[in-house]
Residue, then its C-alpha position, 0 to 999 in steps of 0.5 A: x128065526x121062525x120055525x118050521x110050521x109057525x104061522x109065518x112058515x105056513x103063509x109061505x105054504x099058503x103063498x106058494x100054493x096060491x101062485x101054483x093054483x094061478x100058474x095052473x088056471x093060466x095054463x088051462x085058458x092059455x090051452x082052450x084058446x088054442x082049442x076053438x073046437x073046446x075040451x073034455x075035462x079028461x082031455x084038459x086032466x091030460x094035458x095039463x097033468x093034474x087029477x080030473x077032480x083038481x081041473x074040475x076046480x079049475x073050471x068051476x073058478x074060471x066059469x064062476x069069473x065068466x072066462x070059460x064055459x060048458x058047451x052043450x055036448x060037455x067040453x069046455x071051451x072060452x066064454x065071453x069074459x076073455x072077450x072083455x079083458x082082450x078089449x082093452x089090450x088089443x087096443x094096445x097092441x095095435x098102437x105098439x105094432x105100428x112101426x113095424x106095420x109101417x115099416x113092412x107097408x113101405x118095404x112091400x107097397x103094400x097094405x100091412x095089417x094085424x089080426x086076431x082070432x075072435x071065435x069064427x072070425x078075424x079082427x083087424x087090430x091094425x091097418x097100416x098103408x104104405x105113405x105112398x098109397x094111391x089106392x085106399x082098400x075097404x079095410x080099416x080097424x076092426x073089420x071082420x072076416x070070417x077066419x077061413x077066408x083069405x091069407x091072415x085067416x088062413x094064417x091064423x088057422x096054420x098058427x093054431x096048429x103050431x105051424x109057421x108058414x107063407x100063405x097067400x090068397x088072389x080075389x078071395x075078399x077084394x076082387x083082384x087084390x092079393x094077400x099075403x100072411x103069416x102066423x104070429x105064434x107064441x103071443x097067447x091069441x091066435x094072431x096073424x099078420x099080413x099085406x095085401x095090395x089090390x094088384x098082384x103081388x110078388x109073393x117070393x119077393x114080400x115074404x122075407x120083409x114079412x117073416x123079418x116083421x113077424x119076427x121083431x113083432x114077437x120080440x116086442x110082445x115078449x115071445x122070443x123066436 
């Protein structure tokens, strides 16, 4: 048996140590991609209930392996290294969504999509039209719109600040056509998922088939309720 303090009992140390640094280093990018807007090394100290100079080592890992950077008027914020992860996993999300989005496009009659937040702007990950479509909207994989704008951005935004909600929009981004979203929270990027039809939509009447598909979404990614 080994003793307490042998080599073995002190690569267990090292071990459990190693894993609560990574734990540690998790938490703070799972934090500033909730926080487009960045933090201070004091506010991220606060949050994460570590020393100012433990979350300084944090950071410099991180920035060293290009996943967050130092902005200008000194908070921190992602950089562009987690751009390059979340490319090969978006795909994959897209594709282990589909069934649902089918399944929600034929309930509603309406365009189903999923989006996620990339800086400023929303990204389609993806785009699925009811099977009985007449009408095609511009609207396809990869599309780009600014996260203000429309329902699935404005859902995105309410998800950042924790809150689940039915958002709709008329006209906003195709004239005359209608959008309705909701927030995917819990999924570790802002993400939203919505309908949209180039005619009205009867906003009481799509919302529980979307709040019941954003609920199986968040099971099939692992976030519970």
């Amino acid at each position: 048996m080994t003793e307490p303090g042998t080599a073995d009992g002190e690569g267990r140390t090292r071990r459990v140590e190693t894993s609560l640094t990574l734990s540690r280093g998790l938490s703070l990018l799972e934090l500033l991609a909730g926080s487009p807007e960045g933090r201070t090394l004091t506010e991220l100290a606060g949050e994460l209930g570590l020393s100012r100079p433990a979350v300084y080592r944090l950071v410099a890992t991180l920035i060293d392996h290009h996943l967050v950077r130092r902005t200008r008027d000194g908070t921190f914020s992602v950089a562009l290294g987690v751009l390059a992860l979340t490319r090969h996993v978006l795909p994959a999300l897209g594709e282990a969504s589909r069934e649902v989005l089918q399944r929600l496009a034929e309930e509603t009659g309406a365009t189903a999509h999923l989006a996620v937040a990339e800086g400023a702007e929303s990204v389609a990950v993806a785009v699925v039209e009811p099977r009985t479509a007449d009408f095609h909207l511009a609207y396809r994989v990869g599309s780009r719109l600014p996260v203000e704008q429309g329902a699935l951005g404005r859902a995105i935004l309410a998800g950042r600040q924790g809150r689940f909600e039915v958002l709709s929009s008329t006209g906003e981004i195709i004239p005359g056509a209608t959008g309705v979203a909701v927030p995917l929270i819990g999924l570790g990027s802002p993400a939203a998922l919505g309908v949209v039809a180039p005619h009205p939509l009867d906003v009481d009447a799509v919302s529980p088939a979307l709040v019941d598909a954003a609920q199986r979404l968040r099971r099939a990614f692992g976030s519970g309720e």
